[in-house]
C-alpha positions as CSV (number, residue, x, y, z in Angstrom):
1,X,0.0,0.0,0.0
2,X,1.9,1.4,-0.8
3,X,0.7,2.3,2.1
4,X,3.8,4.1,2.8
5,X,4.6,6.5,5.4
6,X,3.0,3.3,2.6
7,X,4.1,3.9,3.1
8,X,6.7,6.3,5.9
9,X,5.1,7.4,9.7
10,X,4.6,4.3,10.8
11,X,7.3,4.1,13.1
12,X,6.6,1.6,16.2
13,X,8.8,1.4,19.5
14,X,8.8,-1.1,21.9
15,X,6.8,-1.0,25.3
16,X,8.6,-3.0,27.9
17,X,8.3,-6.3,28.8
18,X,4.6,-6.4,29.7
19,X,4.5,-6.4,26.2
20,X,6.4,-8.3,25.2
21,X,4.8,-11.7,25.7
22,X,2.1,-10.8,23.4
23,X,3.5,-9.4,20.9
24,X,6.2,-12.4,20.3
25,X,3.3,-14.9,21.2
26,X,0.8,-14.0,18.4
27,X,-0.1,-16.1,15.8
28,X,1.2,-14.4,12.3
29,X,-2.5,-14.6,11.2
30,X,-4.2,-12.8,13.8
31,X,-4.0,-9.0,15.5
32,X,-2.1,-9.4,18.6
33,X,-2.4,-7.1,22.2
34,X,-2.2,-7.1,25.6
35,X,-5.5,-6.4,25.2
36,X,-8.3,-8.9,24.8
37,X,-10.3,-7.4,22.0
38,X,-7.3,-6.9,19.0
39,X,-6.8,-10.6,18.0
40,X,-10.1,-12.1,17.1
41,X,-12.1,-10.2,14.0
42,X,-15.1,-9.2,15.8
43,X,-18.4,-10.3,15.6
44,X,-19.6,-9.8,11.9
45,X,-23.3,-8.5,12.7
46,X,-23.2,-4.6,13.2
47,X,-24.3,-3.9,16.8
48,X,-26.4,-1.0,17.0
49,X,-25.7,-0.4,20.9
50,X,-22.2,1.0,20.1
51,X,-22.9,3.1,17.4
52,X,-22.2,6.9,17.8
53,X,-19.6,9.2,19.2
54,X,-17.0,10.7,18.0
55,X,-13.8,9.3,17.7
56,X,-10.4,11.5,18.0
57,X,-7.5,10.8,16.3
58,X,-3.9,13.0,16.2
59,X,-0.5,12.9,14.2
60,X,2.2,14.6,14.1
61,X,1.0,15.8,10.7
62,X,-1.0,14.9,7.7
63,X,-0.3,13.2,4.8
64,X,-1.0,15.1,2.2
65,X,-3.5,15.4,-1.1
66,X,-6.8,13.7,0.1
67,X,-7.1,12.5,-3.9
68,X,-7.4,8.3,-3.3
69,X,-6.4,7.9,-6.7
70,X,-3.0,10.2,-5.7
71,X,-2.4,9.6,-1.9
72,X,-0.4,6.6,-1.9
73,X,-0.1,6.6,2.2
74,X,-0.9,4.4,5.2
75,X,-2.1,7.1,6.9
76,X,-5.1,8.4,4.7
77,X,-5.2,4.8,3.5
78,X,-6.9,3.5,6.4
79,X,-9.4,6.2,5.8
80,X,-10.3,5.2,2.9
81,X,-11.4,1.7,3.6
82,X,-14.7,3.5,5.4
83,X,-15.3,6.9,2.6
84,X,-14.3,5.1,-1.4
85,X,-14.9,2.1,-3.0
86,X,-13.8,0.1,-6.2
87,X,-15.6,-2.7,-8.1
88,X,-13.4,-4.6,-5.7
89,X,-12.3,-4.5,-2.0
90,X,-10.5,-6.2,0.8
91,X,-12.5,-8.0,2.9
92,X,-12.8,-5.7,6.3
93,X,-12.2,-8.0,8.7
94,X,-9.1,-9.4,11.0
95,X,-6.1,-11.6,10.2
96,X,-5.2,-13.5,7.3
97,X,-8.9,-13.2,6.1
98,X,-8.2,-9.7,5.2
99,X,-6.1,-10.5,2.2
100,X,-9.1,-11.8,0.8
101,X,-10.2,-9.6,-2.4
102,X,-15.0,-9.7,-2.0
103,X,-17.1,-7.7,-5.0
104,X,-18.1,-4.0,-3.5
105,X,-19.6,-1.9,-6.2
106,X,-19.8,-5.0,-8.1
107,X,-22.5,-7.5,-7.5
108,X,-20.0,-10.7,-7.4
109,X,-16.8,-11.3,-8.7
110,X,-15.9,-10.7,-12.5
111,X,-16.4,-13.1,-15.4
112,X,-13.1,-13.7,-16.8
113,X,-13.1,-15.0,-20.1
114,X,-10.7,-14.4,-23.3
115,X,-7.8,-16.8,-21.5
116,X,-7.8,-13.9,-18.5
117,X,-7.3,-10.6,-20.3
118,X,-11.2,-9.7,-19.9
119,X,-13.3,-9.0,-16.6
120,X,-16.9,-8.5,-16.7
121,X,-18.8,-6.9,-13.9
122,X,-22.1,-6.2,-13.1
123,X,-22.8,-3.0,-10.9
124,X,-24.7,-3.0,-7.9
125,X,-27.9,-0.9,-8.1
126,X,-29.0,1.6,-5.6
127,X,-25.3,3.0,-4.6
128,X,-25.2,6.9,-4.5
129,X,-22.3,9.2,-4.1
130,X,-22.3,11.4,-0.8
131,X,-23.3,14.6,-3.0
132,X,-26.4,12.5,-3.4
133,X,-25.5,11.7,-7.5
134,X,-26.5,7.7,-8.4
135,X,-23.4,5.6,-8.8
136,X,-23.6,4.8,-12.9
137,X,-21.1,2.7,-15.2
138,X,-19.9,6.6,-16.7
139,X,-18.2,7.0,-13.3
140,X,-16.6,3.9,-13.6
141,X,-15.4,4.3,-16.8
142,X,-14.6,7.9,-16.2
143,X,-12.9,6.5,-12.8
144,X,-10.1,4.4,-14.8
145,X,-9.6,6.9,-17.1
146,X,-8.9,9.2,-14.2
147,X,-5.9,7.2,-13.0
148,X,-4.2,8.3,-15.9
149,X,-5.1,12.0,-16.1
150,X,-3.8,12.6,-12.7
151,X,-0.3,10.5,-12.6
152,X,-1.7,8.2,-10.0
153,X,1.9,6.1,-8.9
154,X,0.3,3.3,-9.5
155,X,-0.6,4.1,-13.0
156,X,2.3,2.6,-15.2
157,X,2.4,-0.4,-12.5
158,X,-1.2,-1.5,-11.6
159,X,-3.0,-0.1,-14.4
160,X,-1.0,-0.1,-17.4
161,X,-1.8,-3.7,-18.2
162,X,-5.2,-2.4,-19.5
163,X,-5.8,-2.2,-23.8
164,X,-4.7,1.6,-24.3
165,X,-2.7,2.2,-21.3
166,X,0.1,2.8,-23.1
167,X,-1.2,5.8,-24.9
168,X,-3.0,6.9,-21.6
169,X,0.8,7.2,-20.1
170,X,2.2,9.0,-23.2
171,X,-0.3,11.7,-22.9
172,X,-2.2,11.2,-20.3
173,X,-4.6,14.3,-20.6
174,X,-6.3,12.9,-23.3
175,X,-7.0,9.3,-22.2
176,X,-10.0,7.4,-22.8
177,X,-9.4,3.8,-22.8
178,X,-12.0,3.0,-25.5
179,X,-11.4,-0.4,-25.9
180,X,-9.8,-0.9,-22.4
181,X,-12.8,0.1,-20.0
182,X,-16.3,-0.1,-21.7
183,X,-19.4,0.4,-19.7
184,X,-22.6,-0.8,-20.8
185,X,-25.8,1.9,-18.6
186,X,-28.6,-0.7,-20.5
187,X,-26.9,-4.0,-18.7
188,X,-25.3,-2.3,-16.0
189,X,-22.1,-3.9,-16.6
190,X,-18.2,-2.6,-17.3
191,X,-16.2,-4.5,-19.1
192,X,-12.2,-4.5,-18.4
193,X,-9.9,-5.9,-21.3
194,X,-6.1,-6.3,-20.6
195,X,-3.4,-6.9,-23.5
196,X,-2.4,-10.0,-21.3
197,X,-3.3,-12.2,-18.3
198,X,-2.2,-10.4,-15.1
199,X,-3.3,-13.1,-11.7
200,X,-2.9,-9.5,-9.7
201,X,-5.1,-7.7,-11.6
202,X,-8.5,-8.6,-8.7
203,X,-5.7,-7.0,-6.0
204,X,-5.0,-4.0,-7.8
205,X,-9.1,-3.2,-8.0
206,X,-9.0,-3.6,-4.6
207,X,-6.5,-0.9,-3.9
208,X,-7.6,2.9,-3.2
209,X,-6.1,3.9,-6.9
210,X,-9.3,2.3,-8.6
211,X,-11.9,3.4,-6.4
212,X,-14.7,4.8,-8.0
213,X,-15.6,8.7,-7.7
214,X,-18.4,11.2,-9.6
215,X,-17.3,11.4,-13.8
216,X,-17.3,15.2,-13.0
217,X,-14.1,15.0,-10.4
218,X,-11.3,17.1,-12.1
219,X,-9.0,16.1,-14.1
220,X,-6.2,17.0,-11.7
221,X,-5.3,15.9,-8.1
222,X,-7.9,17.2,-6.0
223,X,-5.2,18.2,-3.3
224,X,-7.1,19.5,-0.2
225,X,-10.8,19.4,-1.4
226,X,-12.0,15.7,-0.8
227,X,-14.3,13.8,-3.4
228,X,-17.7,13.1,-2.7
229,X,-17.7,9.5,-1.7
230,X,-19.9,6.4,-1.3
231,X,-18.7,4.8,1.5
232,X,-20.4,5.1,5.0
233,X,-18.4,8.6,5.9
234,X,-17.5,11.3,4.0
235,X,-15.6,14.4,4.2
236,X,-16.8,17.8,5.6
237,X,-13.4,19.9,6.3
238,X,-9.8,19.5,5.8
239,X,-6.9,21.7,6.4
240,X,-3.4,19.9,6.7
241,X,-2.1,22.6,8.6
242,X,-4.6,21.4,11.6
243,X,-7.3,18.7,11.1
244,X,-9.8,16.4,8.7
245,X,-13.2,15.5,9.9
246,X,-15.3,12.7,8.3
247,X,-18.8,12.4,9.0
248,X,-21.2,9.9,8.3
249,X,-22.6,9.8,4.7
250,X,-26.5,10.6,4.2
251,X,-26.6,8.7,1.7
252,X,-24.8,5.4,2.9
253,X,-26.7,2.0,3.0
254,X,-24.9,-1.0,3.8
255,X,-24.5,-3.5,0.6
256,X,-22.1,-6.2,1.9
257,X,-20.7,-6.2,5.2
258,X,-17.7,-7.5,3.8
259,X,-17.1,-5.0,1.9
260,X,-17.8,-2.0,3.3
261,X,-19.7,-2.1,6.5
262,X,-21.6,0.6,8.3
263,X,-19.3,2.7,10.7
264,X,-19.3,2.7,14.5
265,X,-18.7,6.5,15.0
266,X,-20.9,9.1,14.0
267,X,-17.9,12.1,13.0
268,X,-13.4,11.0,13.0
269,X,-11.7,14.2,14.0
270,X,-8.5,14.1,13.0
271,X,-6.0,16.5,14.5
272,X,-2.7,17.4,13.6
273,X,0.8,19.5,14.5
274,X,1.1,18.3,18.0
275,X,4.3,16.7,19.0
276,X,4.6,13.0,19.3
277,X,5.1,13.5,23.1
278,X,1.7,15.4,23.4
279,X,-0.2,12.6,21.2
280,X,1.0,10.0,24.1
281,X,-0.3,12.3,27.3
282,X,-3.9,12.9,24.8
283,X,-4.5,9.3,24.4
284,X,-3.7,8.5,28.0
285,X,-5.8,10.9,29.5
286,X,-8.5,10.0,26.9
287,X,-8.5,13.5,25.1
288,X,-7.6,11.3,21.7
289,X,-8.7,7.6,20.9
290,X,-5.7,6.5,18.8
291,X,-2.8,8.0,17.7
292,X,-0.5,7.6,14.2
293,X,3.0,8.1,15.3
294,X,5.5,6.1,16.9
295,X,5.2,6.7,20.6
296,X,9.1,8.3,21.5
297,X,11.3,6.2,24.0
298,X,10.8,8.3,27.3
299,X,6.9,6.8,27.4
300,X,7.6,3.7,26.7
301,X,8.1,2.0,30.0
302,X,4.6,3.7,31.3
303,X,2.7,2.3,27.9
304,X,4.1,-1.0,28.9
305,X,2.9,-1.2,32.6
306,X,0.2,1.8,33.4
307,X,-1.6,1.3,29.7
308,X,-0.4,-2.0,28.3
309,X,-3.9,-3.2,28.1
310,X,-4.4,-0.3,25.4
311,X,-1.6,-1.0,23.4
312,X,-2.3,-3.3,20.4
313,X,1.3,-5.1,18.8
314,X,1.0,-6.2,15.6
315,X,3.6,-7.9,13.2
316,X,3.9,-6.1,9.8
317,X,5.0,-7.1,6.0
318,X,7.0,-4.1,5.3
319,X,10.5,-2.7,5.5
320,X,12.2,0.4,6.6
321,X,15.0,1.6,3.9
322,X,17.3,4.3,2.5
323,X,17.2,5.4,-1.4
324,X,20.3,6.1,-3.1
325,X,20.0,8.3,-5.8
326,X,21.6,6.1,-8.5
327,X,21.3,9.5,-10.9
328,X,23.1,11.7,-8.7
329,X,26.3,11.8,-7.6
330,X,27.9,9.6,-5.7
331,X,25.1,7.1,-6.0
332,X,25.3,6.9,-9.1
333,X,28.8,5.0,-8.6
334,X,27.6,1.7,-7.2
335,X,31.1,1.1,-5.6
336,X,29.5,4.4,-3.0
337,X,26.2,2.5,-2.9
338,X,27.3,-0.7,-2.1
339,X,29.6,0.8,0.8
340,X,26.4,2.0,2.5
341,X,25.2,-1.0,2.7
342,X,28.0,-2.6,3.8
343,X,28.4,0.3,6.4
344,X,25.0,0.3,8.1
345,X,24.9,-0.7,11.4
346,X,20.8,-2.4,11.2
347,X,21.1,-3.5,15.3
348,X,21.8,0.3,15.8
349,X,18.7,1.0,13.3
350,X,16.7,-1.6,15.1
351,X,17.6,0.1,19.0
352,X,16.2,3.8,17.3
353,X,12.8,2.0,16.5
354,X,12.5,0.6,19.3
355,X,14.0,-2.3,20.1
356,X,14.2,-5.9,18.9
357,X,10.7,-7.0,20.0
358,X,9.6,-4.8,17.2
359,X,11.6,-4.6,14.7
360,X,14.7,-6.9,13.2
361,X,17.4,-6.4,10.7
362,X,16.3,-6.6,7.0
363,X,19.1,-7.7,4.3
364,X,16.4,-7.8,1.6
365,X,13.8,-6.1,0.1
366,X,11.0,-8.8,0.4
367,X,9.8,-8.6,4.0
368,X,10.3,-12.3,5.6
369,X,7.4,-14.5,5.2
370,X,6.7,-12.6,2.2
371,X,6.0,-14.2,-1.3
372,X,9.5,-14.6,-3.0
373,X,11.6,-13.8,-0.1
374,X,15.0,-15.9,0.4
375,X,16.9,-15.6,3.8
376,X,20.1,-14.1,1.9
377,X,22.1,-11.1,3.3
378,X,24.4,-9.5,0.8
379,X,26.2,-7.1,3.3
380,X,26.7,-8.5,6.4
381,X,30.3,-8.9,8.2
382,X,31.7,-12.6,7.4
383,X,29.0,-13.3,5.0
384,X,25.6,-15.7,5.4
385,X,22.1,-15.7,5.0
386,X,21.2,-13.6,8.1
387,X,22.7,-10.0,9.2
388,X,25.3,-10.0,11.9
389,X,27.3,-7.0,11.8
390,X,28.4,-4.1,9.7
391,X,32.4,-4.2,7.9
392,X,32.9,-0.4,8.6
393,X,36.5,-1.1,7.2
394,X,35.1,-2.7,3.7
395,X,32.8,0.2,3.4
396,X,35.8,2.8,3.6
397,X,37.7,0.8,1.8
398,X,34.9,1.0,-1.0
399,X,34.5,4.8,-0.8
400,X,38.1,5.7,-1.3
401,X,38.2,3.4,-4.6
402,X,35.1,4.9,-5.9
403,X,36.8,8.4,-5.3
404,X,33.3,10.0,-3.8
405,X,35.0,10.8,-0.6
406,X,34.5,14.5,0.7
407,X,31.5,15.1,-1.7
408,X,28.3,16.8,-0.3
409,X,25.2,14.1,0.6
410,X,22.1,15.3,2.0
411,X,19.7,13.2,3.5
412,X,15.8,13.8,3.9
413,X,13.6,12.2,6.7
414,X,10.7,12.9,8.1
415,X,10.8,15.2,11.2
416,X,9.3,12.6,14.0
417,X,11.1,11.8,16.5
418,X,11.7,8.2,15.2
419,X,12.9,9.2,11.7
420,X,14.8,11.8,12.8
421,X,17.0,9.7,14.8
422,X,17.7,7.3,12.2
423,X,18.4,10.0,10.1
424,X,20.8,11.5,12.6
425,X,22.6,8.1,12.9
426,X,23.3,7.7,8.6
427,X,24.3,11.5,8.7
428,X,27.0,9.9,11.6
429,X,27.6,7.2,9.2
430,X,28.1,9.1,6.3
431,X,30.6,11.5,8.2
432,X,32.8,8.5,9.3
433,X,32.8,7.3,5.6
434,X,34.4,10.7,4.6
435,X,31.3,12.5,3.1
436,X,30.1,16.0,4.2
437,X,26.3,14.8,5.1
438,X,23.7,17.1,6.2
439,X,20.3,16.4,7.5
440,X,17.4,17.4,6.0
441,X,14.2,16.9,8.1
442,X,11.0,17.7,6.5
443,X,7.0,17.1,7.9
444,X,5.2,14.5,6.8
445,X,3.0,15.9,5.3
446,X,5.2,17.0,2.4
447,X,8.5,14.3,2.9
448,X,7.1,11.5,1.1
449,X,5.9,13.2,-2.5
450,X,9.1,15.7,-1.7
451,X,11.6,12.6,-1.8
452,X,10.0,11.2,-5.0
453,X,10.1,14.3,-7.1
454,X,13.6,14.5,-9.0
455,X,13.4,18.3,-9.3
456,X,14.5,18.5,-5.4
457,X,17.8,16.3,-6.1
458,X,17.4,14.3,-3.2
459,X,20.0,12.4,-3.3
460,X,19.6,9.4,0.4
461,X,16.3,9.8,1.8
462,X,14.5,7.6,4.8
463,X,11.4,6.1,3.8
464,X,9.4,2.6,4.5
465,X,7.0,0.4,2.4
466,X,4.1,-1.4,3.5
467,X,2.5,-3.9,1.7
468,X,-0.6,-2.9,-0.9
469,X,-1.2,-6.7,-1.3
470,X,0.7,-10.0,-1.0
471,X,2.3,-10.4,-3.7
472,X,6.4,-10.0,-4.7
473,X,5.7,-7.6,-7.2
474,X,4.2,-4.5,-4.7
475,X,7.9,-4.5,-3.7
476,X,10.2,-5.3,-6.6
477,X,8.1,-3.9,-9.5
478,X,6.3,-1.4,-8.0
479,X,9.8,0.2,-6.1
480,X,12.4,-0.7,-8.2
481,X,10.6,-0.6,-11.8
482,X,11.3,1.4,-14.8
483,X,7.8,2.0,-15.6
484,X,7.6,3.3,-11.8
485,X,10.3,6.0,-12.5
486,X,8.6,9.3,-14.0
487,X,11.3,12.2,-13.2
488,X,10.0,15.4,-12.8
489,X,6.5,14.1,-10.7
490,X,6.0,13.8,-7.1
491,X,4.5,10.3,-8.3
492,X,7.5,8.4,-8.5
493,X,7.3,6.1,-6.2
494,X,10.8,4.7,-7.9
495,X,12.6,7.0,-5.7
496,X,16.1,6.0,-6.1
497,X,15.5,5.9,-10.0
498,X,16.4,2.9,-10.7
499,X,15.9,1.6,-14.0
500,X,17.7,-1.4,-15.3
501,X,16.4,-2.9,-18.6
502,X,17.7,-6.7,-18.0
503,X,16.2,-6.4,-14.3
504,X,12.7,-5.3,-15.4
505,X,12.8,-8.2,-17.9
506,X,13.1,-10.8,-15.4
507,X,10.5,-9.1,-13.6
508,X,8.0,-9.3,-16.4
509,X,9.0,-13.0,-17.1
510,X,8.5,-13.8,-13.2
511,X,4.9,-12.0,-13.5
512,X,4.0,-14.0,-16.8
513,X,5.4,-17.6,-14.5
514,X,3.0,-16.6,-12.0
515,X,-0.4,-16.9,-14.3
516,X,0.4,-20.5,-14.4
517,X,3.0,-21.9,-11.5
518,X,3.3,-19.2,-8.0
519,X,6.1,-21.7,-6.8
520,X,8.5,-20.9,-9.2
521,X,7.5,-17.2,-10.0
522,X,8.2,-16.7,-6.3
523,X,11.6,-18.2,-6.9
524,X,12.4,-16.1,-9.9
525,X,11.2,-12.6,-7.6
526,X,13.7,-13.8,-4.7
527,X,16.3,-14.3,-7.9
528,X,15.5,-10.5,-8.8
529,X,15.5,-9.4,-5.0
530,X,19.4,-10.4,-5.1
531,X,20.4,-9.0,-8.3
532,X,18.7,-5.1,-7.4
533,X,20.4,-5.6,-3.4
534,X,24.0,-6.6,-6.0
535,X,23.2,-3.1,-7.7
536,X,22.6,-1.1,-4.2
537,X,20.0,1.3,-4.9
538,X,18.2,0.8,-1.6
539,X,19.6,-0.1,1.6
540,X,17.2,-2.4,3.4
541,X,17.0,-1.6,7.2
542,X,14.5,-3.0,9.4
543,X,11.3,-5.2,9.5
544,X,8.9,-3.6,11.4
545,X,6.1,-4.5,14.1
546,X,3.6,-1.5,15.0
547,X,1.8,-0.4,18.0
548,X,-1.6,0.8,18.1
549,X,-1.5,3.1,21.6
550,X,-5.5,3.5,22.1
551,X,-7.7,5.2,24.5
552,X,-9.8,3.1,27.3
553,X,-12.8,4.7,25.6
554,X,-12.5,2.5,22.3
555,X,-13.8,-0.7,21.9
556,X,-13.5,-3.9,19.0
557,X,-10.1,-3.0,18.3
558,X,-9.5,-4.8,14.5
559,X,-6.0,-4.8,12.7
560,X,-6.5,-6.0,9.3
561,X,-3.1,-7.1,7.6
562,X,-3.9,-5.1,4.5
563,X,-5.1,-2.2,6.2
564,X,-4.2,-2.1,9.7
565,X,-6.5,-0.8,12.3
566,X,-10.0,-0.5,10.9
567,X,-11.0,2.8,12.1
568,X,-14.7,2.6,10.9
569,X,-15.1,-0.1,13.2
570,X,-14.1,1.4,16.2
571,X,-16.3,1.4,19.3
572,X,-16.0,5.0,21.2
573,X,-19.5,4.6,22.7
């Protein structure tokens, strides 16, 4: 998902030893607490007795457009699960169930025919948009089109597999996918042809990028003035400078449970600019329900023992990483990339987190337990499959042969508490390998589209990535793509520019395997994570584990693992 903060603010640090025992006791398929309501999924009837309230949320800062078909975070992410829908959608539930892909403004799942290349769905009747507009086949049509008028990041990744793509991403202003998306208003039905089999394609519909908004939406990202939605909240204010506040939709009734269910709370404020220490002491003394950030070391030991039984630990397919511009000098001499790596200290990564109850070295850039990943470890001292220490001496001894030594580096994080510390450390780093670093802190509200956009020269920034859906690809192809690489656009999710004609190849051919025989695609994606760590444009850091710090008010805590926590489904009365 991109998610990101997809993404990067997801930081998580570890409480104590009260927590301890759950969080390294819970099954990988289930949410996990000290708390007895975050493992199981809830019970699936909605129960009318805890609906209303308003539930309080606070960051450290927002994240951003509100567009879904632009905001590729975690953060607004989660939101989204309860305001847009696509034809698809995860299932809204706990644990492993959650990777399941249900019909939503479909009335069952597509037809397939044409050996995979065309869907066929039939569109529920009845749906209407929170400005009160029926839902019609034209929005979905005009919905995909869309994706490509705006640069969505997932455009030349997810979407470009559809007939006409191709001359969508040329020039996307004039895009119309005549032959790709075709909606029939007589039948009620929207036909989807593809140049070839994709096995992903069901995930990718189920992702916020193809969610489904009015045929009048602009052309352009929408920035700070949210969509009129169809979920069962909507929009009324936001200002990323101080809050967002959803509220329910008038026009909302429930059409599968699964899909999108009724919400819990009546209005989600959403506050931001307080400091991370500040969100703790809201939540505790129940003035906030839930906050994003990573609570900072000082509270730590008092969220294990005085609160521990609101504090909800939950394992996480994702990693932590730095880009190296491979463009830019001196990444763009792999002998200076692959001393980084080499350099890195991840155990000292891993303490700044917060420990190793919630986070662990990562040599790769599949998460472990992920599709394709292999237990390798590239740069480690005395070599094997797991990380052990850093060879500070090998990584000097790489920088004075690629002659980068003394040249300028600056490195961009995010200005939380959590990022800036690691960011402090690799500026440390860098310093000791003989460049002149400088650290570059920037909110988070602007870091992650800042770091992506080639115009700022960024040339090491911190970021994470968190899974959009289970599969190899959302990592490799998706981070590390050429087609993900548009220089110039704060869509380009290829931050470290990578581009590498022989890689992307074998990244095609391991997406083709995978129509027919997952084993050995999944073997050809751990083949490809090893060849782009042998090229160094990202440094792999930690695997992370997140904490959910809640207030005593909420209630049927659920952590999906392709969402997170759902916040629709909150109890706060």
């Amino acid at each position: 998902m991109a998610r990101i903060k997809r993404r990067g603010a997801l930081a998580a640090a570890t409480v104590a030893l009260t927590l301890t025992a759950a969080a390294c006791s819970s099954s990988p398929h289930t949410g996990s607490s000290a708390a007895p309501s975050s493992s199981g999924s809830g019970s699936s009837a909605f129960q009318a007795q805890h609906k209303g309230g308003t539930l309080k949320l606070v960051a450290h800062a927002a994240a951003g457009s509100f567009d879904p078909q632009v905001n590729y975070t975690l953060q607004y992410w989660q939101l989204f699960q309860s305001m847009y829908d696509g034809l698809l959608a995860f299932k809204k539930v706990g644990g492993q169930e959650s990777f399941t892909v249900v019909p939503d403004l479909a009335t069952a799942l597509p037809k397939v025919t044409n050996g995979g290349k065309t869907y066929t769905f039939t569109l529920r009747k009845g749906v209407t948009f929170s400005n009160g507009k029926p839902l019609t086949t034209d929005d979905v049509v005009a919905s995909f089109q869309r994706i490509f008028k705006v640069s969505s990041p997932t455009a030349g990744t997810f979407y470009n597999g559809i007939v006409g793509a191709d001359a969508c991403l040329k020039t996307p202003a004039s895009c119309t996918l005549p032959k790709g998306v075709i909606g029939d208003a007589e039948t009620s039905t929207v036909t989807i042809n593809l140049t070839a089999p994709d096995p992903e394609f069901a995930y990718k519909l189920a992702v916020p990028h193809a969610v489904v908004v009015p045929k009048d939406s602009p052309t352009k990202d929408a920035g700070t003035k949210p969509l009129p939605s169809t979920g069962p909240y909507m929009a009324a204010s936001y200002d990323p400078n101080r809050a967002l506040k959803l509220v329910r939709n008038p026009h909302f009734k429930e059409w599968s449970r699964e899909a999108e269910p009724q919400g819990y709370p009546d209005v989600v404020d959403y506050t931001f600019g307080q400091t991370v220490e500040s969100e703790v002491t809201a939540v505790e003394n129940g003035q906030a329900d839930w906050m994003f950030d990573a609570p900072p070391a000082d509270r730590l030991g008092e969220i294990g023992t005085k609160y521990a039984s609101q504090a909800h630990v939950n394992p996480l397919t994702a990693f932590w990483y730095a880009t190296l511009n491979v463009n830019t000098a001196p990444f763009n001499n792999k002998l200076a990339r692959q001393a980084i790596n080499w350099a890195v200290d991840r155990s000292a990564v891993v303490r700044l987190y917060g420990g190793t109850n919630l986070a662990s070295p990562a040599c790769t850039i599949l998460p472990p337990g992920f599709p394709g990943h292999v237990d390798s470890c590239a740069y480690t001292k005395g070599g094997g499959t797991a990380w052990k220490a850093a060879d500070l001496a090998k990584a000097k001894a790489l920088v004075k042969q690629s002659g980068t030594a003394g040249q300028e580096v600056g490195i961009v994080t995010q200005d939380d508490d959590v990022n800036k510390s690691i960011g402090q450390y690799l500026q440390s780093l860098l310093t000791q390998l003989g460049y002149k670093a400088t650290l570059k802190p920037l909110s988070g509200n602007i870091q992650f589209t800042y770091i992506q956009n080639t115009r700022n020269k960024v040339q090491l920034a911190l970021t994470s990535w968190y899974q959009d859906y289970p599969a190899a690809s959302d990592f490799l192809n998706v981070l590390l793509s050429c087609a993900s690489y548009h220089p110039g656009s704060d869509s380009s999710i290829n931050i470290s520019g990578f581009c590498d004609k022989t890689v992307d190849a074998k990244m095609q051919a391991a997406i083709k395997t995978s129509e027919t025989d997952k084993a050995s695609a999944d073997k050809q994606w751990g083949a490809v994570d090893q060849e782009i760590m042998g090229e160094s444009p990202v440094v792999p850091l930690i695997n992370p584990k997140m904490i959910d710090f809640t207030s005593t008010r909420v209630g049927d805590y659920r952590f999906s693992k392709q969402f997170y926590m759902l916040v629709g489904q909150l109890w706060v009365k």
